[in-house]
ROSE-471236 format. One record per atom (N, C-alpha, C): residue number from 1; residue in one letter; chain; atom name; y negated, x negated, z. Coordinates in Angstrom, 2 decimals. Layout:
N
{NUM A A CA {Y X Z}} ...
***
This chain:
171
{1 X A N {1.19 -0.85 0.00}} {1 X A CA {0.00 0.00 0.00}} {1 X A C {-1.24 -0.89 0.00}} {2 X A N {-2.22 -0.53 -0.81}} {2 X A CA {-3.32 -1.28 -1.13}} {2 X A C {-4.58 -0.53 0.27}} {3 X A N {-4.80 -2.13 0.94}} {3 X A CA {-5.80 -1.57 1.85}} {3 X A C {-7.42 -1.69 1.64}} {4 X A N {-8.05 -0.58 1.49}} {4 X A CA {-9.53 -0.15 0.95}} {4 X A C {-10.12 -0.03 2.42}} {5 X A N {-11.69 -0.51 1.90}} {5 X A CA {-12.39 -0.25 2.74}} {5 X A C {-13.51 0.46 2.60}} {6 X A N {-14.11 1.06 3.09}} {6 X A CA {-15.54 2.04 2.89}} {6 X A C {-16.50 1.56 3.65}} {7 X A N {-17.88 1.59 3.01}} {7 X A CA {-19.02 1.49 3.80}} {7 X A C {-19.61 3.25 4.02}} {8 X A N {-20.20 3.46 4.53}} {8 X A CA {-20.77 4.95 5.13}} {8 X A C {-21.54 5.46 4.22}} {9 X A N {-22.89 5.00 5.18}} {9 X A CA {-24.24 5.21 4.37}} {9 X A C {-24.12 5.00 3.11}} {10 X A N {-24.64 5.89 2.22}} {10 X A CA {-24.71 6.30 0.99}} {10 X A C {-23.36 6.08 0.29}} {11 X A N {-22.34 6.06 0.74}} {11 X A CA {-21.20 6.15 0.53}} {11 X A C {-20.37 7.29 1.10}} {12 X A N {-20.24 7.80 1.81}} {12 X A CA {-19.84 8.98 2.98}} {12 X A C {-20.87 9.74 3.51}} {13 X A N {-21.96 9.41 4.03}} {13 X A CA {-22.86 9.80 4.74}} {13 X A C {-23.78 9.90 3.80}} {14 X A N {-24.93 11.16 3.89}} {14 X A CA {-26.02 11.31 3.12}} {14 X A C {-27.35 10.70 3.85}} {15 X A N {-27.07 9.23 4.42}} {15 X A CA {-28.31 8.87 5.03}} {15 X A C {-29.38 8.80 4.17}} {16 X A N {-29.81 8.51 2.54}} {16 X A CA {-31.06 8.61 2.26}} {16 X A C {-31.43 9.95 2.37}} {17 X A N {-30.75 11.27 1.87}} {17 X A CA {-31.16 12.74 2.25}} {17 X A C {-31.90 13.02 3.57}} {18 X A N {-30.82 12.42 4.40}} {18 X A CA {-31.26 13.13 5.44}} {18 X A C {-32.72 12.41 6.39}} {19 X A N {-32.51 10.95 5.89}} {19 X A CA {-34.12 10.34 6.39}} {19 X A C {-35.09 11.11 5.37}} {20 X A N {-35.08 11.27 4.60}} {20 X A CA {-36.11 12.02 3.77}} {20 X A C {-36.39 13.31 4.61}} {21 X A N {-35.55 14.37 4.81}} {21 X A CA {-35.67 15.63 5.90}} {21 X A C {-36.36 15.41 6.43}} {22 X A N {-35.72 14.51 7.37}} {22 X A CA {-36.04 13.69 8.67}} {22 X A C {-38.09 13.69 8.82}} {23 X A N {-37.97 13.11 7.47}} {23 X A CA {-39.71 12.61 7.22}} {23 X A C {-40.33 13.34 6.53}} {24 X A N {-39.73 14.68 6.44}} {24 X A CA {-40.60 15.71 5.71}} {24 X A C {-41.00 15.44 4.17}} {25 X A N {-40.30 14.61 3.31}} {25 X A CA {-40.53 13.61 2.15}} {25 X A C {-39.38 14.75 1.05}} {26 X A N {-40.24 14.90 0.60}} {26 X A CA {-38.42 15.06 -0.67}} {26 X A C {-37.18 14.02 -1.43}} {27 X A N {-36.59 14.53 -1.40}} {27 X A CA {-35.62 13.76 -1.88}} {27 X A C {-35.73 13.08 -3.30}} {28 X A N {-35.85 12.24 -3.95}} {28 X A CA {-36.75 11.92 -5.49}} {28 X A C {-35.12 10.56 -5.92}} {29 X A N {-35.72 10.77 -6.60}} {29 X A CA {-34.36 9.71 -7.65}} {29 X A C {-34.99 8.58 -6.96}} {30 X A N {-34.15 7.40 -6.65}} {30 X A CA {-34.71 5.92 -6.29}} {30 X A C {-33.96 5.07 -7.46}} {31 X A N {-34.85 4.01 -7.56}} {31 X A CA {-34.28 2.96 -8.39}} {31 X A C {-34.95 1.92 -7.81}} {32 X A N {-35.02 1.64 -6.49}} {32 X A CA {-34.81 0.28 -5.67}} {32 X A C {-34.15 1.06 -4.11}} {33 X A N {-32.96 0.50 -3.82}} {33 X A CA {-31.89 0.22 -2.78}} {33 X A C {-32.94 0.45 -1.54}} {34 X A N {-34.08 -0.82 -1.79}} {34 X A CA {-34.86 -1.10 -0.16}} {34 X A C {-36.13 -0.21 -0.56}} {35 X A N {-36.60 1.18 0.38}} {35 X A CA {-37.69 1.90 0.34}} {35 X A C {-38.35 1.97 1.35}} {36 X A N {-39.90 1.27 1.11}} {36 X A CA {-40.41 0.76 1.72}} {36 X A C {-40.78 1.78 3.27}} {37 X A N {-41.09 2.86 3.25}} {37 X A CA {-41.13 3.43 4.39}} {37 X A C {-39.82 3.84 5.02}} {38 X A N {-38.50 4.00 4.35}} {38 X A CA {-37.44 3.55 4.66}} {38 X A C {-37.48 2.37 5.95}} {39 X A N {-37.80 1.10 4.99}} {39 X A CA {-37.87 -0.03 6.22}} {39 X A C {-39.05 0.09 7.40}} {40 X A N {-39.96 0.65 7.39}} {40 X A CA {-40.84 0.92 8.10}} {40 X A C {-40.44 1.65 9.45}} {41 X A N {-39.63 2.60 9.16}} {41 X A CA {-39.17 3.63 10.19}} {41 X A C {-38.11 3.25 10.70}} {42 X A N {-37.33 2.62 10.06}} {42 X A CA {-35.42 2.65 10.16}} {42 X A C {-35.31 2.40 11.72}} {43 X A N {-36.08 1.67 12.33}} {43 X A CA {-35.95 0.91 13.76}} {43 X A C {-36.17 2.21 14.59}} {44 X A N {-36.70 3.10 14.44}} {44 X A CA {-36.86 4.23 15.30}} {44 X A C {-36.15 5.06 15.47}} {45 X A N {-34.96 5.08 14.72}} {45 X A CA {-33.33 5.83 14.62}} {45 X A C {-32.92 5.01 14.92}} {46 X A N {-32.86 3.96 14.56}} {46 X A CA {-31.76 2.82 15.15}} {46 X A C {-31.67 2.25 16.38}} {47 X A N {-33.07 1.79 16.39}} {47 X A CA {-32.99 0.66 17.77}} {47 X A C {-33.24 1.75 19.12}} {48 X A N {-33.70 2.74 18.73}} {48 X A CA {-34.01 3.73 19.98}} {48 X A C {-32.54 5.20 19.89}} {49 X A N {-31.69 4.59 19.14}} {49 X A CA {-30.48 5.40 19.16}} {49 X A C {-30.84 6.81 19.30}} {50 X A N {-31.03 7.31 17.94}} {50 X A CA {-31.51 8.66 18.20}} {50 X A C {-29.88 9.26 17.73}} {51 X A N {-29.28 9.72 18.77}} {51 X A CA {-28.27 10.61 18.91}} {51 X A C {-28.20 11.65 17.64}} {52 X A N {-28.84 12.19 18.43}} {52 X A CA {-28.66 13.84 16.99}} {52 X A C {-28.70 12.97 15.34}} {53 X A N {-29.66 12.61 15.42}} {53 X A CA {-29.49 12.00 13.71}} {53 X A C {-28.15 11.08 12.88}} {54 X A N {-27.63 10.38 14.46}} {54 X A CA {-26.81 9.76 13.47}} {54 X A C {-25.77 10.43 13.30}} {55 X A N {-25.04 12.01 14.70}} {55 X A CA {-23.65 12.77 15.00}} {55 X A C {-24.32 13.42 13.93}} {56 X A N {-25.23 13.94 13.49}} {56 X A CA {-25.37 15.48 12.33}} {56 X A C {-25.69 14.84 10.64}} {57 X A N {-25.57 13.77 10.75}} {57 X A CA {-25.53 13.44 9.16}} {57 X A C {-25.21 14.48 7.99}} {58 X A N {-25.58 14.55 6.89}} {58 X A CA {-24.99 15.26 6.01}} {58 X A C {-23.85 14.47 5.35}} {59 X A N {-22.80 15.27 4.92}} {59 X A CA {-21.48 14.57 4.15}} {59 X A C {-21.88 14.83 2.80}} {60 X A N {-22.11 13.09 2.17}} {60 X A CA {-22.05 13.06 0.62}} {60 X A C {-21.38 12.95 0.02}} {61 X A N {-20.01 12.62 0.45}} {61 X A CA {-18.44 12.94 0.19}} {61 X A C {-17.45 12.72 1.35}} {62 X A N {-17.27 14.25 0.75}} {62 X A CA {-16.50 14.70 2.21}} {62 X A C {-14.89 14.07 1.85}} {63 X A N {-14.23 14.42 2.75}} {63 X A CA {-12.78 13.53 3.14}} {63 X A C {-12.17 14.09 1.54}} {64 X A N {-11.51 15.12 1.19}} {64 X A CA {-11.20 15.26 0.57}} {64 X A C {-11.21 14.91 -0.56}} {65 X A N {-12.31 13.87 -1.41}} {65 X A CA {-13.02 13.60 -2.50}} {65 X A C {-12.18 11.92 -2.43}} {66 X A N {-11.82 11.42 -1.21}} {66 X A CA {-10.83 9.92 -0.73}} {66 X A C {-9.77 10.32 -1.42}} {67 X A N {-9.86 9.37 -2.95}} {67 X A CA {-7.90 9.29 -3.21}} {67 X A C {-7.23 8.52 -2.60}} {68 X A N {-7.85 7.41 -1.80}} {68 X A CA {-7.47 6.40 -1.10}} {68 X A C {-7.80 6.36 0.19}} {69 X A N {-6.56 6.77 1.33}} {69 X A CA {-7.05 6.50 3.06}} {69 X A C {-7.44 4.96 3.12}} {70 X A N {-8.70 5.27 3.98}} {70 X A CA {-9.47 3.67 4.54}} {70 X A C {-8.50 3.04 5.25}} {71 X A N {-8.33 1.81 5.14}} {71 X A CA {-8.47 1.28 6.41}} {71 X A C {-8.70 0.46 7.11}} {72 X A N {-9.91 0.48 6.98}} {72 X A CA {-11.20 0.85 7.35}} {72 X A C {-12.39 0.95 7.24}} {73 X A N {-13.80 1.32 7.86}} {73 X A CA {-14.90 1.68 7.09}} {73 X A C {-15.76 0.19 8.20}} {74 X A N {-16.27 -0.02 7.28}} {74 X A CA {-17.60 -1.17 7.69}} {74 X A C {-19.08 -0.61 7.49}} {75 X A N {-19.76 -0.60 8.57}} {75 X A CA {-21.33 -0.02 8.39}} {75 X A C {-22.30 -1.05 8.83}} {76 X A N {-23.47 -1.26 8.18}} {76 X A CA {-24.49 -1.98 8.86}} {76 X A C {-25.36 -1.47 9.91}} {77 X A N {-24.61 -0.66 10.40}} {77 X A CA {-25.79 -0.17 11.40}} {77 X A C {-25.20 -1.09 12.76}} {78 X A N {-26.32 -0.78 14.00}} {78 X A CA {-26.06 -1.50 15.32}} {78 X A C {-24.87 -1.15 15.78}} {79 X A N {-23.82 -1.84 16.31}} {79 X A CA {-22.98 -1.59 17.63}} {79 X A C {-23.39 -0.64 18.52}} {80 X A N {-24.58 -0.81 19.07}} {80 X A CA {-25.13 0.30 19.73}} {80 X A C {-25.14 1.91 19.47}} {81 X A N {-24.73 1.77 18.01}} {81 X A CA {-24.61 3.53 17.37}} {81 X A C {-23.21 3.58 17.18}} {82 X A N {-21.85 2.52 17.66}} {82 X A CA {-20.63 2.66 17.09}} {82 X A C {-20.29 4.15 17.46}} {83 X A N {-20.49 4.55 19.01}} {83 X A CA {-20.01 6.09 19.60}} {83 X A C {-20.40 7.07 18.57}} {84 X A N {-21.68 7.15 18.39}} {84 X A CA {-22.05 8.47 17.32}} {84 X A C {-21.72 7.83 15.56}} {85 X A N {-21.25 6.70 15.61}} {85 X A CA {-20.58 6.75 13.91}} {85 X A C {-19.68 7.23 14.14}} {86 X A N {-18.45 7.16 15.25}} {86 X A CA {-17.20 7.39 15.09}} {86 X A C {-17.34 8.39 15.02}} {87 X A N {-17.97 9.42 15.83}} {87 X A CA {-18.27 10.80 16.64}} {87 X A C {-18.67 11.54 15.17}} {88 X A N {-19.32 11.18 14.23}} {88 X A CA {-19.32 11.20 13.20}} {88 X A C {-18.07 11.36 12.28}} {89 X A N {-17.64 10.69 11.55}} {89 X A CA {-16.29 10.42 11.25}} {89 X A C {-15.43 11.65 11.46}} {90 X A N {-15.16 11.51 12.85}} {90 X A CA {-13.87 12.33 13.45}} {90 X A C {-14.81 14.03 13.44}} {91 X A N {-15.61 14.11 13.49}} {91 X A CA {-16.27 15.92 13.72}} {91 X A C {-16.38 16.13 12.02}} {92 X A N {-16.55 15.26 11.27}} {92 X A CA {-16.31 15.42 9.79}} {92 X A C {-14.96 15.43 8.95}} {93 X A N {-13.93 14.89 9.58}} {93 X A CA {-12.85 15.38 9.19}} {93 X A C {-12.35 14.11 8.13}} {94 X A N {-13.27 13.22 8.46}} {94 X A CA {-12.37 11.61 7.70}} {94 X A C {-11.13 10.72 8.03}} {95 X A N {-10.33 9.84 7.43}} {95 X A CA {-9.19 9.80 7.95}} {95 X A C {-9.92 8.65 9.15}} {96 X A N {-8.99 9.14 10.22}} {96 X A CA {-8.85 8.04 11.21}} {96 X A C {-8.54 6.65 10.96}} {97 X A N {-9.39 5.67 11.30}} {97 X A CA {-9.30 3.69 10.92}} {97 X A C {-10.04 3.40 11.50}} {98 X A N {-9.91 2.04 11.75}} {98 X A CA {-11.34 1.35 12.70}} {98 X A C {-12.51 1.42 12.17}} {99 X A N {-13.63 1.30 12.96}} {99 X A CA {-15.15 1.49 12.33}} {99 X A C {-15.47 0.16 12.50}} {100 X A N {-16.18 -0.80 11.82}} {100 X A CA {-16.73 -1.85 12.38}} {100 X A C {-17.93 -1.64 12.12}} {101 X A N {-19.17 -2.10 12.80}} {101 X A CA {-20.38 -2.02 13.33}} {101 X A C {-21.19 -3.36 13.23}} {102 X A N {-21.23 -3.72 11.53}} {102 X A CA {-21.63 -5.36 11.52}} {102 X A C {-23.18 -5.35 11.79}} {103 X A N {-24.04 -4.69 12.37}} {103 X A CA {-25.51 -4.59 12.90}} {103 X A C {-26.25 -5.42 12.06}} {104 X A N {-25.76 -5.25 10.59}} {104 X A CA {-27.09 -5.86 9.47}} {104 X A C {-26.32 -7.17 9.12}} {105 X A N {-25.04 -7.59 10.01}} {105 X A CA {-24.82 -9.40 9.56}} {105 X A C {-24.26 -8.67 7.95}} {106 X A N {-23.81 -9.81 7.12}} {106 X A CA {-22.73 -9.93 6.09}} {106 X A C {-21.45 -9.39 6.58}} {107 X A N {-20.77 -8.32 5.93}} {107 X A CA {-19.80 -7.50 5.43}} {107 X A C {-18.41 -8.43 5.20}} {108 X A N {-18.89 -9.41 4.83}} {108 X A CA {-17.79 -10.56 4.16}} {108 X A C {-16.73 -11.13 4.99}} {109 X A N {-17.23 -11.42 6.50}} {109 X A CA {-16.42 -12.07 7.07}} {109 X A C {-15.16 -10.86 7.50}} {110 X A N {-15.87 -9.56 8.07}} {110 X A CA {-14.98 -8.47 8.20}} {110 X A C {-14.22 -8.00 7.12}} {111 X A N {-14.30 -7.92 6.08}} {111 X A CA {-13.40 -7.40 4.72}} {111 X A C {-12.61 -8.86 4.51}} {112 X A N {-12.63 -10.41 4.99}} {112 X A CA {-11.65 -10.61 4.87}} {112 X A C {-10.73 -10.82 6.10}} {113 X A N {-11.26 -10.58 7.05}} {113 X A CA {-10.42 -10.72 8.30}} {113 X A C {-9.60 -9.34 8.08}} {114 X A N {-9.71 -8.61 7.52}} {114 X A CA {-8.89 -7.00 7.65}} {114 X A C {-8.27 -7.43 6.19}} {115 X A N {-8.31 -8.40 5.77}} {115 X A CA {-7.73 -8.66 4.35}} {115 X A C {-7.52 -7.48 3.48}} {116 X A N {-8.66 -6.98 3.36}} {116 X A CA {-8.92 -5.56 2.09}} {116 X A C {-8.69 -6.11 0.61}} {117 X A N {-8.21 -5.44 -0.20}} {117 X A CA {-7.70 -5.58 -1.70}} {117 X A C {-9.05 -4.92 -2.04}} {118 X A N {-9.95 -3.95 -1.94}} {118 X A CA {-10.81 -3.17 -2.21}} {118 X A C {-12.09 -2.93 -1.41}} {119 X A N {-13.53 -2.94 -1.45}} {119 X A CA {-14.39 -2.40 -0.36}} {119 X A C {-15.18 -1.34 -1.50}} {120 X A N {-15.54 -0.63 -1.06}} {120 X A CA {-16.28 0.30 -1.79}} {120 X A C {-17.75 0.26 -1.00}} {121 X A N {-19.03 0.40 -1.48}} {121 X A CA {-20.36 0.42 -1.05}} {121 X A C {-21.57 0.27 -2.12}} {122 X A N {-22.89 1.08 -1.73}} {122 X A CA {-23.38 1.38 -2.35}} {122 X A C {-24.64 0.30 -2.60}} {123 X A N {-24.75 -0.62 -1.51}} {123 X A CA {-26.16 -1.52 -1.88}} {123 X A C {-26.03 -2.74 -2.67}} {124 X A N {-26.56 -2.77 -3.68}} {124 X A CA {-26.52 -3.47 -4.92}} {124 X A C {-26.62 -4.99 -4.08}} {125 X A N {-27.20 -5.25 -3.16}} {125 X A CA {-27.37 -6.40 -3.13}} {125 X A C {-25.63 -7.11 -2.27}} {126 X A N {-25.21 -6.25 -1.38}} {126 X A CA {-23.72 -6.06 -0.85}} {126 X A C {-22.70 -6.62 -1.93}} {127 X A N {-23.01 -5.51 -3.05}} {127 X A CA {-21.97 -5.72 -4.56}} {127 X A C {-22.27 -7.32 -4.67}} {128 X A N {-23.17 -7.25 -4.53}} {128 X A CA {-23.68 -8.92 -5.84}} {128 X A C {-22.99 -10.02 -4.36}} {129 X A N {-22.79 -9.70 -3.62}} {129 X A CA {-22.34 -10.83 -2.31}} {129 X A C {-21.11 -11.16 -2.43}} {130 X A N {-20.13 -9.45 -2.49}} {130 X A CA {-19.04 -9.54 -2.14}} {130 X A C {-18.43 -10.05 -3.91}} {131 X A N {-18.85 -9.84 -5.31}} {131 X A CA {-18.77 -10.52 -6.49}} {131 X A C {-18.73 -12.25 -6.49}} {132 X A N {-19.93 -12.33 -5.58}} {132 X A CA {-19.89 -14.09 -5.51}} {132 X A C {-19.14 -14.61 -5.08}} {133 X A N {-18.32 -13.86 -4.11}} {133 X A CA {-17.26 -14.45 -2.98}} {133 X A C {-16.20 -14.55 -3.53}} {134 X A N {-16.23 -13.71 -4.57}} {134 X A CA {-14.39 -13.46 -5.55}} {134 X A C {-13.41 -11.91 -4.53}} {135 X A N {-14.47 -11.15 -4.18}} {135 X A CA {-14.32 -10.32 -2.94}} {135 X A C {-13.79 -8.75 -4.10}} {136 X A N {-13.07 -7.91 -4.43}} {136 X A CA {-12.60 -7.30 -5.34}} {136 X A C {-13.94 -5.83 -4.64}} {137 X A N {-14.35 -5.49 -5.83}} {137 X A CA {-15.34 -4.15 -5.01}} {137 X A C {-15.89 -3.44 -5.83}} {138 X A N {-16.42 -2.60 -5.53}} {138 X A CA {-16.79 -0.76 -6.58}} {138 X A C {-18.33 -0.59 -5.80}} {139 X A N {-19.05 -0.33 -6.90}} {139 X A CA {-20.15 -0.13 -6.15}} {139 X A C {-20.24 1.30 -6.48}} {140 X A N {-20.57 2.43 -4.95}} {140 X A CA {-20.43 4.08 -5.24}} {140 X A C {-21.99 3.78 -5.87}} {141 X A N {-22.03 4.53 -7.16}} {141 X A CA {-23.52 4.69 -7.37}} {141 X A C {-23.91 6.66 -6.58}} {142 X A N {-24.75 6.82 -5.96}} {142 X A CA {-24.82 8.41 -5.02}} {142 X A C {-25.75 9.07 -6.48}} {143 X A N {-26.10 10.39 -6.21}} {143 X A CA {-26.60 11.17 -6.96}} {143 X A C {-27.69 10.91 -7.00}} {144 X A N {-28.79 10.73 -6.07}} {144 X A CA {-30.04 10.31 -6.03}} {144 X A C {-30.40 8.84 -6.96}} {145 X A N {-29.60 8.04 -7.01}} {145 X A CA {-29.96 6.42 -7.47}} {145 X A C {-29.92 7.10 -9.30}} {146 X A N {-30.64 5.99 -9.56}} {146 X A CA {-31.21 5.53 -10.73}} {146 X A C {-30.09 4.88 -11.35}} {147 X A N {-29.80 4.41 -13.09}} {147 X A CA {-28.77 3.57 -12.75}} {147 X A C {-29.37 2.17 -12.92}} {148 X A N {-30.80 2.32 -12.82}} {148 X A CA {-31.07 1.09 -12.56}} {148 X A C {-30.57 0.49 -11.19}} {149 X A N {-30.24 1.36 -10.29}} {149 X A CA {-29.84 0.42 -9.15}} {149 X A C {-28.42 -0.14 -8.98}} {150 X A N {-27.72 0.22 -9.97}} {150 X A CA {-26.24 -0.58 -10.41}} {150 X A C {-26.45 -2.16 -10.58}} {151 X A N {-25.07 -2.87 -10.09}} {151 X A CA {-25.80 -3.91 -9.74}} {151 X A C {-25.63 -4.81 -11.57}} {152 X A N {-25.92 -5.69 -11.53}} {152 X A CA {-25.67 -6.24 -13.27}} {152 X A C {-24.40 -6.09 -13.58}} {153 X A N {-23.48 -7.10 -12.78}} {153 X A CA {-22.31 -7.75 -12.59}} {153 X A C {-21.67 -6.20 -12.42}} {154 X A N {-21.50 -5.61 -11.51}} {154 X A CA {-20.71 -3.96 -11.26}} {154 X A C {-21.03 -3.49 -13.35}} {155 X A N {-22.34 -3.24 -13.15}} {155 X A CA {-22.43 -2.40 -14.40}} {155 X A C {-21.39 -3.02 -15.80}} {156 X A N {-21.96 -4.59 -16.00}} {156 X A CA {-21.24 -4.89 -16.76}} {156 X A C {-19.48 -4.93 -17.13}} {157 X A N {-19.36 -5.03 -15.88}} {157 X A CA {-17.59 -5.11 -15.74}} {157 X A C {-16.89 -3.60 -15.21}} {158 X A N {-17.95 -2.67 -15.35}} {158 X A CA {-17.55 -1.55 -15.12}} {158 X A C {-17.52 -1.49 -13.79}} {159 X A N {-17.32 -2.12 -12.72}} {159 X A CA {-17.23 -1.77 -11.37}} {159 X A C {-17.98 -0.99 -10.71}} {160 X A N {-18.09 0.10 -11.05}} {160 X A CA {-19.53 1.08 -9.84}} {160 X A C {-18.34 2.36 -10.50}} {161 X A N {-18.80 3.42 -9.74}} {161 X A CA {-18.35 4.88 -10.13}} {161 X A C {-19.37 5.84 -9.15}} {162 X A N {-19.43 6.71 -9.86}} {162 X A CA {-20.43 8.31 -9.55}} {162 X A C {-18.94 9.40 -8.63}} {163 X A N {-18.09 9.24 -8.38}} {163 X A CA {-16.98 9.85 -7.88}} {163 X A C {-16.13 9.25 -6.93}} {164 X A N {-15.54 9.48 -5.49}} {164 X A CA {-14.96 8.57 -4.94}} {164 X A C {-13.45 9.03 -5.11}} {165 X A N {-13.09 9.86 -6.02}} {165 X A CA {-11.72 10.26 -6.49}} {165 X A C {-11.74 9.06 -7.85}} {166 X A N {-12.07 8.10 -8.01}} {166 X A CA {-11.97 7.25 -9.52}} {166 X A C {-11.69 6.15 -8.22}} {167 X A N {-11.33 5.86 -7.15}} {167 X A CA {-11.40 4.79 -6.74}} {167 X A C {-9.78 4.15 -6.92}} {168 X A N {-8.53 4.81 -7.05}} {168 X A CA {-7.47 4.82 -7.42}} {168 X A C {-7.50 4.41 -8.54}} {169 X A N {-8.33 4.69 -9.72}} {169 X A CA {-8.40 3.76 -10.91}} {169 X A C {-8.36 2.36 -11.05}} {170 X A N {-9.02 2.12 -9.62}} {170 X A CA {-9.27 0.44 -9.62}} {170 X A C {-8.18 0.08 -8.25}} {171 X A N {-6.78 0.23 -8.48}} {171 X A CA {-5.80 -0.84 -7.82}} {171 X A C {-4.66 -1.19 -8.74}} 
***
């Protein structure tokens, strides 16, 4: 069995949607990953652990849409939010696997210590890391992105998909 890994945010979780709500902003097509009032705010959900925001996320693909069980999902958010990711997760109905909680480091050292065949994630700059490394990976492009935000390397070699049922295509 081929072991896959998932990142959340904008992969599972509708975190750009729901910070937009959040900020009274509409939701608008992006074609850059990093938005600047994005980074402006992010510390005020994060570092002050705002509960409700991270347990009530919206699901941008829900469990069912997984042709492939995780195992496991890697997020950049703090350690400090691991309780309400999991709490997350499990009230959403995703398969049960460890969560790891890399608080912004590199993704890399965890996808190979869990020796994943696969990571799936949506930030172009992630793709272009785990590519350099010789790291096997799919970049989810979400509904909102541009396809300018595909990364070169993904686009060219085909590696990105709009569906997380195409992820079985790539083992």
């Amino acid at each position: 069995m081929k072991k896959v890994g998932y990142d959340i945010d904008g992969v599972l979780s509708g975190f750009y949607p729901d910070v937009c709500r959040r900020q009274g902003r509409p939701v608008e097509t992006i074609d850059d990953w990093d938005v600047p009032w994005i980074g402006d705010m992010f510390h005020e959900i994060a570092d002050k652990k705002e509960p409700y925001f991270w347990q009530n996320m919206s699901v941008l693909n829900p469990p069912h849409t997984m042709t492939v069980d995780p195992d496991c999902y890697i997020s950049h958010i703090p350690e400090c939010l691991y309780n309400e990711r999991k709490k997350w997760l499990h009230d959403n109905g995703f398969p049960d696997a460890p969560l790891i909680c890399s608080g912004g480091d590199d993704k890399i050292p965890h996808i190979l210590e869990r020796g994943l065949d696969l990571f799936i994630d949506d930030k172009p700059s992630t793709i272009r890391a785990l590519f350099e490394a010789g790291i096997p990976c799919l970049q989810y492009v979400p509904y909102y992105a541009d396809d300018s935000m595909i990364d070169d390397y993904a686009f060219q070699t085909k590696r990105y998909i709009r569906n997380l049922a195409d992820v079985v295509f790539f083992l």
